[in-house]
Phi, psi and omega in degrees: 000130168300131185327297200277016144259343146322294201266005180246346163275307184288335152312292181314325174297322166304319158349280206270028125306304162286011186075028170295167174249142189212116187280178189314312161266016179099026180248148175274184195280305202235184188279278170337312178275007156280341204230148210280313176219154188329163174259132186316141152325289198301294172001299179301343200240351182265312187291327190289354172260344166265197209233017194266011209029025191288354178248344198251161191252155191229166182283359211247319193205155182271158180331120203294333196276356204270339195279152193289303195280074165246163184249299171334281178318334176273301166000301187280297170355300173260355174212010163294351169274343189263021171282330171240037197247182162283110209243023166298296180300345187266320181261036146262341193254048125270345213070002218261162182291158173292172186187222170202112187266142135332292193197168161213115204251122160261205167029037188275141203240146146221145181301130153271007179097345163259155191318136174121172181271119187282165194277165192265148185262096197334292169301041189269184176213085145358039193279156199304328216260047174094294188320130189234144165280168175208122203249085157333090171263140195234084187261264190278358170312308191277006180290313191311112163284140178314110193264149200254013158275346188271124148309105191282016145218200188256151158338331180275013211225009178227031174275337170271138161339327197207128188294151190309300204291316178319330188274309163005302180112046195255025190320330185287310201276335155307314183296317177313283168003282195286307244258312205270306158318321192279358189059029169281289171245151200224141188242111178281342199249293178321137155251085170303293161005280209294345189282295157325332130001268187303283159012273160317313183267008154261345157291321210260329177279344196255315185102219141279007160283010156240176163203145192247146162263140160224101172290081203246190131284088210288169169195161188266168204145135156329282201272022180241007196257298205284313226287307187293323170307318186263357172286285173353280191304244219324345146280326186308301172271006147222359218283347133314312182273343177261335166076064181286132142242169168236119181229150175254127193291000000 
């Protein structure tokens, strides 16, 4: 059996242990019954201001946090209870210095300067003097492999004369791009794309005031062998200029 129906069964089997009711695709009744508490009002108003659906139901499909695999519902889990708390112990069991947050945000947009919605950042972590972490959350997802026929990002993002990230002052993290675009390097588990992303828009709103964190769910497995590899290499190649960590919850 494959990891990632490993982790989706046992999910469900943790369900129907309390007596959830859980449908054909791994969705729960409510939002609430996913999650250890309720989600705090601020919490609540940052997903409802964003653009993931994670809280509204679609003609197509119910809210994405209702799913037993949402990366998002673990997010909120670990870290919407230390939004109105003393955030000491969540950033040491981070690596990161004490300090004082400012805020902790979920569903966070930073522009990268082009047309469109910029992608949401599972996370930030706020600090009084500007710095913000910007936190990638991960569960079941990188189990999915990438397929290498796809171009990983759109057209718009090699349109200028002088590359995006580079005028950032992102040289590595252009060449990866560019690297990457070109089918030069390829991430089957990792979603560099979107990590590049984030990357971008937060340098072009941030400066040199941020650093990202990637945040996943380990599991055993073939592809959690390849998955740890390629984090590695993305950090080995940008993982200075993006101020890369990787942590497993």
């Amino acid at each position: 059996m494959r990891s990632k129906q490993q982790l989706l069964n046992q999910q469900r089997t943790w369900a129907e242990s309390v007596g959830l009711e859980v449908d054909a695709r791994g969705y729960l009744d409510t939002v609430d019954a996913n999650l250890l508490q309720p989600l705090s009002m601020r919490s609540k108003q940052s997903f409802e201001n964003g653009s993931g659906s994670e809280l509204q139901d679609t003609p197509s499909r119910p809210a994405k946090m209702k799913a037993l695999h949402s990366s998002s519902a673990l997010g909120v889990n670990v870290f919407d209870y230390w939004v109105d708390r003393d955030t000491s112990a969540l950033l040491s069991a981070l690596g990161l210095d004490s300090g004082r947050l400012a805020a902790i945000t979920f569903e966070a947009q930073f522009s990268t300067g082009l047309k469109g919605n910029p992608p949401n950042l599972d996370v930030a972590l706020e600090y009084l003097d500007g710095h913000v972490i910007g936190v990638e959350s991960k569960f079941s997802e990188w189990l999915t492999p990438k397929s290498k026929n796809k171009k990983p990002f759109k057209p718009k993002y090699f349109s200028e004369t002088i590359g995006l990230w580079e005028s950032k002052g992102l040289p590595k993290t252009q060449r990866l791009a560019e690297a990457m675009q070109m089918g030069e390097e390829f991430f089957r588990h990792l979603d560099a794309p979107q990590l590049l992303k984030h990357v971008l828009g937060m340098a072009n709103q941030l400066g040199k005031q941020f650093s990202l964190y990637y945040i996943y769910y380990d599991c055993r497995g073939p592809e959690s062998d390849v998955h740890r590899q390629e984090v590695k290499r993305f950090d080995d190649l940008v993982g200075d200029e993006a101020r890369f960590k990787a942590r497993s919850y």
